[in-house]
Every structure is written in C-alpha cells, then in structure tokens.
MMTF fields as JSON, N, C-alpha, C and O atoms, coordinates in Angstrom:
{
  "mmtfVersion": "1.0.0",
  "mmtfProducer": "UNKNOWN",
  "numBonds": 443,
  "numAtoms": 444,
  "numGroups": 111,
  "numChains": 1,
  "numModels": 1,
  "chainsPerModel": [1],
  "groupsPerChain": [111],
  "chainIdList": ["A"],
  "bondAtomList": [4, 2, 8, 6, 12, 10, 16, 14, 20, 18, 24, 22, 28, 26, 32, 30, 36, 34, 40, 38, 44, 42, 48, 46, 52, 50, 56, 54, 60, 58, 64, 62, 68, 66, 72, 70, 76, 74, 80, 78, 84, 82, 88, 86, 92, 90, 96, 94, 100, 98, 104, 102, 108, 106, 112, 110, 116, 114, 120, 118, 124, 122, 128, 126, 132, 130, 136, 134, 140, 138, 144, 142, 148, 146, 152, 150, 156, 154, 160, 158, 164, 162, 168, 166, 172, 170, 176, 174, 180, 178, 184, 182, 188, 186, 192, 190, 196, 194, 200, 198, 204, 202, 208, 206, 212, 210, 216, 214, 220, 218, 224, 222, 228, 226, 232, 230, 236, 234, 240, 238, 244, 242, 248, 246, 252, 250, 256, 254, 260, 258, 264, 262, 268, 266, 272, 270, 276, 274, 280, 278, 284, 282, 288, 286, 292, 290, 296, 294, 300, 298, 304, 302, 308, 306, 312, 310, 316, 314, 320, 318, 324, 322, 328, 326, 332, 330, 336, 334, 340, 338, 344, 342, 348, 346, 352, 350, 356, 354, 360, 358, 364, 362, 368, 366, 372, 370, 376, 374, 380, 378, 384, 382, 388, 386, 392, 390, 396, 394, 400, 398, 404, 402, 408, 406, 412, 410, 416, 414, 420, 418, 424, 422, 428, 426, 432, 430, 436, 434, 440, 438],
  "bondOrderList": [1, 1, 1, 1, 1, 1, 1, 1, 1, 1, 1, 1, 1, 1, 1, 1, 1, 1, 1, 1, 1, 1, 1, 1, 1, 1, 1, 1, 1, 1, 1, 1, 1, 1, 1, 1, 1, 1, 1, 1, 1, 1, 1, 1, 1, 1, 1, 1, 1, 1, 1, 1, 1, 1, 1, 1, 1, 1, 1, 1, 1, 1, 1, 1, 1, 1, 1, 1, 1, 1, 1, 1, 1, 1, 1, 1, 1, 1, 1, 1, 1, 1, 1, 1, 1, 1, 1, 1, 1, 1, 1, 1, 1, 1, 1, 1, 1, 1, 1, 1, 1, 1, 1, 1, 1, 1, 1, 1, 1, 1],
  "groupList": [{"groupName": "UNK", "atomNameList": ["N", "CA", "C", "O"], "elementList": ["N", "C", "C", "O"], "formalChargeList": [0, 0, 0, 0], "bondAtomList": [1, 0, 2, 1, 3, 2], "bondOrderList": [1, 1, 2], "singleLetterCode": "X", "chemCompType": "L-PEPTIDE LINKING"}],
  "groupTypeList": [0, 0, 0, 0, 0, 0, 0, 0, 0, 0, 0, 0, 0, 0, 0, 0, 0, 0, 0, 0, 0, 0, 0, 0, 0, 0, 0, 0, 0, 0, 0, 0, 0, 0, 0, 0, 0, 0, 0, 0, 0, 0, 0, 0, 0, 0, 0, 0, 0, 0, 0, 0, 0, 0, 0, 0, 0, 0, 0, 0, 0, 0, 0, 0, 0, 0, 0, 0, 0, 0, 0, 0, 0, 0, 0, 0, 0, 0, 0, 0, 0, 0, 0, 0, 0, 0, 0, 0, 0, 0, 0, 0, 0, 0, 0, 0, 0, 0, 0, 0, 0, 0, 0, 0, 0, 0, 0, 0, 0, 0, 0],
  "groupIdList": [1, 2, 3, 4, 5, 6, 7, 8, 9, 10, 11, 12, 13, 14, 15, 16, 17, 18, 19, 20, 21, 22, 23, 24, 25, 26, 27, 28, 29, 30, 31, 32, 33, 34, 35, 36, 37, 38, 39, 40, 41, 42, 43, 44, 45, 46, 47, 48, 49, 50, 51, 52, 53, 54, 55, 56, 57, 58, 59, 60, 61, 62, 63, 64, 65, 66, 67, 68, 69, 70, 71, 72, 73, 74, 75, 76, 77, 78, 79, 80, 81, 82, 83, 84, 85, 86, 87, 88, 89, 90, 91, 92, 93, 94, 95, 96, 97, 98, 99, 100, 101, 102, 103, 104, 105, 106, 107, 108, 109, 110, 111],
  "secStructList": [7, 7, 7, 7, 7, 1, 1, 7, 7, 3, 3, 3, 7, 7, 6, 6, 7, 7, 1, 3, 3, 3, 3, 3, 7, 1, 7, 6, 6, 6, 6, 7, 1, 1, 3, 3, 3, 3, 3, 3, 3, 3, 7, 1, 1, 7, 7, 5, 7, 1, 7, 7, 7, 1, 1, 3, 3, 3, 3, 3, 3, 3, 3, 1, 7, 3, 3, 3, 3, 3, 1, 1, 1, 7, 3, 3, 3, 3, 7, 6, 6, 7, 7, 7, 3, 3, 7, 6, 6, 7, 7, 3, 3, 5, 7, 5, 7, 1, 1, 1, 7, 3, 3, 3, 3, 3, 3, 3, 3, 7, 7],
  "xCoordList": [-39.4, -38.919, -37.874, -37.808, -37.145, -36.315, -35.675, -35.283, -35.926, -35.375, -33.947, -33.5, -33.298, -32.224, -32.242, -32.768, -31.642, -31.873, -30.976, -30.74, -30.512, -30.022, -28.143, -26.995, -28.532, -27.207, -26.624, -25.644, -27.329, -27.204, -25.972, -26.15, -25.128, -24.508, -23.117, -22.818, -22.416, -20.886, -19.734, -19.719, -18.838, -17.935, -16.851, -16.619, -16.078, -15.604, -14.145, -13.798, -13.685, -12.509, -12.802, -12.989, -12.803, -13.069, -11.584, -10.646, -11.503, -10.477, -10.232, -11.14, -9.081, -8.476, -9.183, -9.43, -9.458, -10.183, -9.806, -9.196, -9.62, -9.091, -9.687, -10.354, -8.988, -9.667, -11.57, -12.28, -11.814, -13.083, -13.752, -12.994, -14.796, -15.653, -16.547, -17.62, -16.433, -17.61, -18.269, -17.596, -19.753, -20.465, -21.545, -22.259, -21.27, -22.284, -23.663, -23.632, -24.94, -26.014, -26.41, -27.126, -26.82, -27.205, -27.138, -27.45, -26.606, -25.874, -25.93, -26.329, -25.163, -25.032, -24.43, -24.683, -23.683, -23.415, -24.926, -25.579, -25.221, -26.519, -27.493, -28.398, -27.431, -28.969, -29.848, -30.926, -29.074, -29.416, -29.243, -28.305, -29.927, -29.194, -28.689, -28.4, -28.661, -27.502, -27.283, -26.817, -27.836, -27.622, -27.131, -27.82, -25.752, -25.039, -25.596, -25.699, -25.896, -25.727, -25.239, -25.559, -24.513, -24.0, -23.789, -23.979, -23.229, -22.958, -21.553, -21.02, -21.068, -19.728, -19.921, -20.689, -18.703, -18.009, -16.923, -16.046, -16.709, -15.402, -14.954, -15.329, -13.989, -13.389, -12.929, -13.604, -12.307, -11.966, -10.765, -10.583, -10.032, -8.814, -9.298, -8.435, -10.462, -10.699, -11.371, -12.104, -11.24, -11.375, -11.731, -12.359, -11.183, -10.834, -10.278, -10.93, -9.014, -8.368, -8.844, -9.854, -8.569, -8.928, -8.751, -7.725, -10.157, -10.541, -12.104, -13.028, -11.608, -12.807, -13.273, -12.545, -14.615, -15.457, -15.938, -16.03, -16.272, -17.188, -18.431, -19.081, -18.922, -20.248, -21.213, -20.712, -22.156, -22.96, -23.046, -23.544, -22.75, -22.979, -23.775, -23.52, -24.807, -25.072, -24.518, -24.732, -23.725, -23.867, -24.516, -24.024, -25.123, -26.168, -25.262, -24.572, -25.32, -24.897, -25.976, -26.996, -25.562, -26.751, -26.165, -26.942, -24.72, -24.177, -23.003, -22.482, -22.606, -21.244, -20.915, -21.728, -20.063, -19.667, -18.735, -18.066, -18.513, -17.673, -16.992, -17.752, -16.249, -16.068, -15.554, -14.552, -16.152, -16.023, -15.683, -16.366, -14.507, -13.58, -13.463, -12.889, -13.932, -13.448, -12.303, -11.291, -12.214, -10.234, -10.548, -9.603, -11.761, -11.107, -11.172, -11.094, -11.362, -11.295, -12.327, -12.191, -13.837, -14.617, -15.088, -15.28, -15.261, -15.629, -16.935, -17.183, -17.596, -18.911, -18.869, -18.699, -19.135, -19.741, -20.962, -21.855, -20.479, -21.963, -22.018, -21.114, -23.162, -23.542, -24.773, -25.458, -24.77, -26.503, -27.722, -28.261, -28.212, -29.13, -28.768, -29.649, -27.464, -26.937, -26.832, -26.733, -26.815, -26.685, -25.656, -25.738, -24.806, -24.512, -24.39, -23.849, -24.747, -24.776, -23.303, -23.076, -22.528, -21.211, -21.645, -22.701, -21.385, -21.976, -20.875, -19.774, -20.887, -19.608, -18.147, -18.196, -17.47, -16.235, -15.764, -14.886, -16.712, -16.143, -15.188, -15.442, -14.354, -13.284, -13.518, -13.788, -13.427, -13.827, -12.444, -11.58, -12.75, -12.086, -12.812, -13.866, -12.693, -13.377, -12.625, -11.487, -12.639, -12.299, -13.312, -14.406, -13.179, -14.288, -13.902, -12.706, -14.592, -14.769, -14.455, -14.799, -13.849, -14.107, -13.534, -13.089, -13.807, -13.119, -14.376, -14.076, -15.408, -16.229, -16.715, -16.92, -16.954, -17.145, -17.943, -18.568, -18.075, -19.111, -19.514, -18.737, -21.12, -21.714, -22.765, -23.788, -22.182, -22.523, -23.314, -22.844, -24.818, -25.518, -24.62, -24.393, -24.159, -23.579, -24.505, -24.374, -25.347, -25.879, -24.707, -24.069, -24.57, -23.565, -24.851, -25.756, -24.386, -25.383, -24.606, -23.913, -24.595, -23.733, -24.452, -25.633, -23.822, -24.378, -23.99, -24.164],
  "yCoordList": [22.806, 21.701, 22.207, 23.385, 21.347, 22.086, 20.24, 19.173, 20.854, 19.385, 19.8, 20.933, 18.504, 18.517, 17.863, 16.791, 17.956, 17.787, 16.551, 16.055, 15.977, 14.858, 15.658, 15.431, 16.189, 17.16, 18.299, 18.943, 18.497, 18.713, 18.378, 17.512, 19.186, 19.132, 20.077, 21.21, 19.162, 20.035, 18.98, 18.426, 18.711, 17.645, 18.31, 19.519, 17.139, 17.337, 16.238, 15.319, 16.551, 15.478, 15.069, 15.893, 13.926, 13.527, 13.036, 12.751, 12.977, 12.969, 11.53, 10.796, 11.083, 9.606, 8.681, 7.486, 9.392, 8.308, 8.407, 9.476, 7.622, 7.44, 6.339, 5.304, 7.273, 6.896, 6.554, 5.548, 8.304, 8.236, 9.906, 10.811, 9.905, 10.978, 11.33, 10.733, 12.2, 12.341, 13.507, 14.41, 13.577, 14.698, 14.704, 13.815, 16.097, 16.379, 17.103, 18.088, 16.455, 16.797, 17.326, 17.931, 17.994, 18.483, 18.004, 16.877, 19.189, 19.274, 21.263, 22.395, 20.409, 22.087, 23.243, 24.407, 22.956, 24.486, 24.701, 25.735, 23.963, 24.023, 24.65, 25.143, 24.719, 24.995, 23.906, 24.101, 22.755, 21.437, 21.764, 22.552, 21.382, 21.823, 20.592, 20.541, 19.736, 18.452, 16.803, 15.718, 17.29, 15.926, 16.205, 16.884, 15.808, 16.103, 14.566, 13.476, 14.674, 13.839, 13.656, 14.467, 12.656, 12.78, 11.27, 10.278, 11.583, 10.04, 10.077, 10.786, 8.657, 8.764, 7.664, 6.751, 7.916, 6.754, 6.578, 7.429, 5.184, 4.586, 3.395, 2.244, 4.31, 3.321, 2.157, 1.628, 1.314, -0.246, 0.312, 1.529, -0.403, -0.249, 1.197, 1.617, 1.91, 2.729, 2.421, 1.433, 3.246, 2.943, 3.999, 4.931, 3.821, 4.975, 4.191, 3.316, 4.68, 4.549, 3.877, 4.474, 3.292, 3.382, 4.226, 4.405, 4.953, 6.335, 6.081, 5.276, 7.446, 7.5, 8.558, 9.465, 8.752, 10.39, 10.448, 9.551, 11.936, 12.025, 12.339, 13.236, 11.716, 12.131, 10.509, 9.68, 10.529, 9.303, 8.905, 9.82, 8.007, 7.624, 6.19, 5.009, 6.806, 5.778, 5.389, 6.192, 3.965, 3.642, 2.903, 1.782, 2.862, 2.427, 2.286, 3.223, 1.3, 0.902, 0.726, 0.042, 1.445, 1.825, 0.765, 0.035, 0.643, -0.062, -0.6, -0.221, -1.548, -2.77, -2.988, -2.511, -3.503, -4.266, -3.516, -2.7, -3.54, -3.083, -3.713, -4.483, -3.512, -4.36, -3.438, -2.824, -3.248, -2.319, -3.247, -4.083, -2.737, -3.302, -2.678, -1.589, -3.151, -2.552, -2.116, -2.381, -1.603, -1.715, -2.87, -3.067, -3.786, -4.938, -6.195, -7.34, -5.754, -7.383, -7.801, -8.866, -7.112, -7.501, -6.666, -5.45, -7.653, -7.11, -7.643, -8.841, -6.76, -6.978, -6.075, -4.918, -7.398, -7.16, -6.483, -6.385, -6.063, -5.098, -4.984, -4.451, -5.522, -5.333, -4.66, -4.422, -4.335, -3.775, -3.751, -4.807, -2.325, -2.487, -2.719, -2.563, -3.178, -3.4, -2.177, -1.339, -1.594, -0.658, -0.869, -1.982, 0.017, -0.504, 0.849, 1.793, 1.008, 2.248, 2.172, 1.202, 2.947, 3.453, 3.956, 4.556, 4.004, 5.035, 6.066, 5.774, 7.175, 8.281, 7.608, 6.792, 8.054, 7.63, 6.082, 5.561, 5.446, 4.15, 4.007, 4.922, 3.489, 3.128, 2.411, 1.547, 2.765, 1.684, 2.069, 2.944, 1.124, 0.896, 0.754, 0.16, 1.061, 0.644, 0.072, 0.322, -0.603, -0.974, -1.212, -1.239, -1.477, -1.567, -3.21, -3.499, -3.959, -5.594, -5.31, -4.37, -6.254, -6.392, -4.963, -3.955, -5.45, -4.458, -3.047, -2.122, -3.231, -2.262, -1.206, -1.52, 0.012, 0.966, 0.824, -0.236, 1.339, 1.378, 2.639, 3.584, 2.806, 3.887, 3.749, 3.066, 4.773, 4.535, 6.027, 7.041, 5.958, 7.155, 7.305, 6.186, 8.246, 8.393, 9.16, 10.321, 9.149, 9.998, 10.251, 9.295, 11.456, 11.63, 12.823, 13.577, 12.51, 13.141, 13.818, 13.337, 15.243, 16.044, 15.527, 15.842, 14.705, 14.566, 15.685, 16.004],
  "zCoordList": [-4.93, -5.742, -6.71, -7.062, -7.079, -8.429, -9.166, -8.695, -10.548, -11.365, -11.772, -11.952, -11.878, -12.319, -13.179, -12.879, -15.116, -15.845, -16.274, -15.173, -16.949, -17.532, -17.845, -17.463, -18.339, -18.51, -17.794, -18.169, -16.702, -16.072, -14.299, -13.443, -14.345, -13.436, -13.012, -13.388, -12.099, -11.93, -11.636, -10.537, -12.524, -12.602, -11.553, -11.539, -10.479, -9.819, -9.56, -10.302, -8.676, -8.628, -7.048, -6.154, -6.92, -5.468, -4.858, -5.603, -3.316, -3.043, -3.191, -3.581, -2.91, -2.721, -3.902, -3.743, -5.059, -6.127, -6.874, -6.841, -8.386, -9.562, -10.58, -10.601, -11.428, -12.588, -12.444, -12.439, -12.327, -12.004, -12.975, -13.324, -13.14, -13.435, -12.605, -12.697, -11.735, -10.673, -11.208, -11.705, -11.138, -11.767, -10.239, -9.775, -9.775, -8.939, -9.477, -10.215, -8.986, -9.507, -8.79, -9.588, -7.347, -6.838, -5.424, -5.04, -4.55, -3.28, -2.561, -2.833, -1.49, -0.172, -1.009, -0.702, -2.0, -2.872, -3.756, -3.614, -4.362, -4.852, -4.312, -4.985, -2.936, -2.241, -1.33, -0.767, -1.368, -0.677, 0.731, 0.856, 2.117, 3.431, 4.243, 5.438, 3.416, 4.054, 3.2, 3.546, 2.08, 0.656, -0.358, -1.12, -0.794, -1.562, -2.681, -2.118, -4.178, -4.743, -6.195, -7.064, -6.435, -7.804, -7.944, -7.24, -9.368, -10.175, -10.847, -11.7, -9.849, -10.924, -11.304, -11.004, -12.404, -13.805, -13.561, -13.715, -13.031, -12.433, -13.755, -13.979, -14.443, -15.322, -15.473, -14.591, -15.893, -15.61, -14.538, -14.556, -13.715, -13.029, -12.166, -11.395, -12.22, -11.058, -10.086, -10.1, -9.02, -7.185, -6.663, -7.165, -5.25, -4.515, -3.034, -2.464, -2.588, -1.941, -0.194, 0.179, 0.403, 1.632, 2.598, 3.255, 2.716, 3.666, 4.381, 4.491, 4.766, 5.904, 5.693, 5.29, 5.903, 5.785, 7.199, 8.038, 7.269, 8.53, 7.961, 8.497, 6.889, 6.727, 5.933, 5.174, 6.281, 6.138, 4.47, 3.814, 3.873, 2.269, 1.72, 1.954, 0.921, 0.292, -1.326, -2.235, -1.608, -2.741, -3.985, -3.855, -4.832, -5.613, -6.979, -7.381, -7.499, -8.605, -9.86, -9.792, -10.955, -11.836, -12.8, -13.415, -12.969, -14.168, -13.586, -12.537, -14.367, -14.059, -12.348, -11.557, -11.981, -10.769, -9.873, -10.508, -8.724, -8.058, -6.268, -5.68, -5.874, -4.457, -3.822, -4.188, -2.849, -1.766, -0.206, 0.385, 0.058, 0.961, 2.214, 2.176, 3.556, 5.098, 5.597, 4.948, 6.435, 6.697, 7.703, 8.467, 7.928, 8.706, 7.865, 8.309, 6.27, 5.492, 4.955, 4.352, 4.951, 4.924, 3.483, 3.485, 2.081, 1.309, 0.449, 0.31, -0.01, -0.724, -2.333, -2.718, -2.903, -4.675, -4.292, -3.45, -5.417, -5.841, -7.286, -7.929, -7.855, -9.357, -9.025, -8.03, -10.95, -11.022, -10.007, -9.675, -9.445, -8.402, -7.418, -6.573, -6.874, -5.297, -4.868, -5.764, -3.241, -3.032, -1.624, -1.105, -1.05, 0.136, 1.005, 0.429, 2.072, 3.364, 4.082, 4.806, 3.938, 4.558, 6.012, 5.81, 7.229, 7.907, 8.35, 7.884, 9.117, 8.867, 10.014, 10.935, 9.679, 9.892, 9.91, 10.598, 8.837, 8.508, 7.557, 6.774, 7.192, 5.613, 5.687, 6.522, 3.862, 2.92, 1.694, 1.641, 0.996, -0.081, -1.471, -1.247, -2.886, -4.279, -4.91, -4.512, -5.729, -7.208, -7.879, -7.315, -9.444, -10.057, -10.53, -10.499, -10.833, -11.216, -12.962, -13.679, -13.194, -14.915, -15.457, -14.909, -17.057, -17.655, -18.232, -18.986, -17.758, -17.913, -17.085, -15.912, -17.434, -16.796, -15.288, -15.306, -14.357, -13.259, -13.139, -13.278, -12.795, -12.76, -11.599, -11.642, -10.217, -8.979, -8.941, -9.458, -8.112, -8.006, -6.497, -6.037, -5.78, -4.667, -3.774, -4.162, -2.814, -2.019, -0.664, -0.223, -0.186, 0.901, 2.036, 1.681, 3.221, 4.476, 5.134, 6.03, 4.743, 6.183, 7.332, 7.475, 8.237, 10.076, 10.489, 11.665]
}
C-alpha cells in the first residue's frame, strides 16, 4: 500500500492543454504498473485541444463545469460528480464552462 498525502505530488505540463495546473499524484514513474493519476485545475478559458491518446482515461469532476467534445460533434457537460470514460485512441476536446475554476481527478490506463 502507500498513501499519498494532500500535498503531496508532481506538477506537470500536459500536452495539447492550457491554461491548466496538472499535479500528478501517483503513477508509472512513481511505482504504479499501469495507473497514472492526478488532478488538474483548469482555469476559466482553459481546455485542452482536440487529441487522441493511446491510452484508456477516466474523467471525474470534483469542482465547476466542463464540455468535453468528440471529433464527430458529440458533446457532454459535465458538472460536479459527472464522470466520463474516454477509451484509447478516441479525441476529445475540453473547455471549462463559466468563469470558475474546474477541478478534474484524471485516472489514465497504460493498455
């Protein structure tokens, strides 16, 4: 077992995203052997670009709103407690709703 503490972490820059704070809490550099997880803080007017991963993601929204967009058109709100499953090599798109912060727990799955 091992805890990870509240203050605990490693701030990072993720690719194709902005105006964001990503803090990784524990992941495959860590000692994890295929769950990377962290929490970012997506400022008002932050996102992240339309891309694709090859690896499986879950998103969970702890605080404020966000819309996450397909590359075929198909988009879903997400407030407080919504969560939504990416699966790998899908794109997507972010923005954040409103003028308040968003704070997404991110789980990601090396396949």
């Amino acid at each position: 077992m091992e805890v990870i503490k509240a203050n605990e972490g490693t701030v990072y820059e993720a690719p194709n995203h902005f105006n964001v704070w990503g803090i990784r809490k524990f992941g495959v550099s860590e000692g994890a052997k295929a769950v990377n997880v962290s929490i970012s803080e997506f400022l008002p007017n932050g996102g992240a670009s339309m891309s694709a991963s090859d690896k499986e993601r879950v998103y969970y929204v702890l605080r404020g709103s966000i819309t996450v967009k397909s590359d075929q058109g198909n988009a879903y709100t997400l407030d407080e407690n919504d969560m939504i499953h990416i699966a790998p090599g899908e794109k997507r798109d972010l923005v954040v709703n409103g003028t308040c912060a968003a704070r997404i727990l991110v789980v990601v799955v090396n396949c």
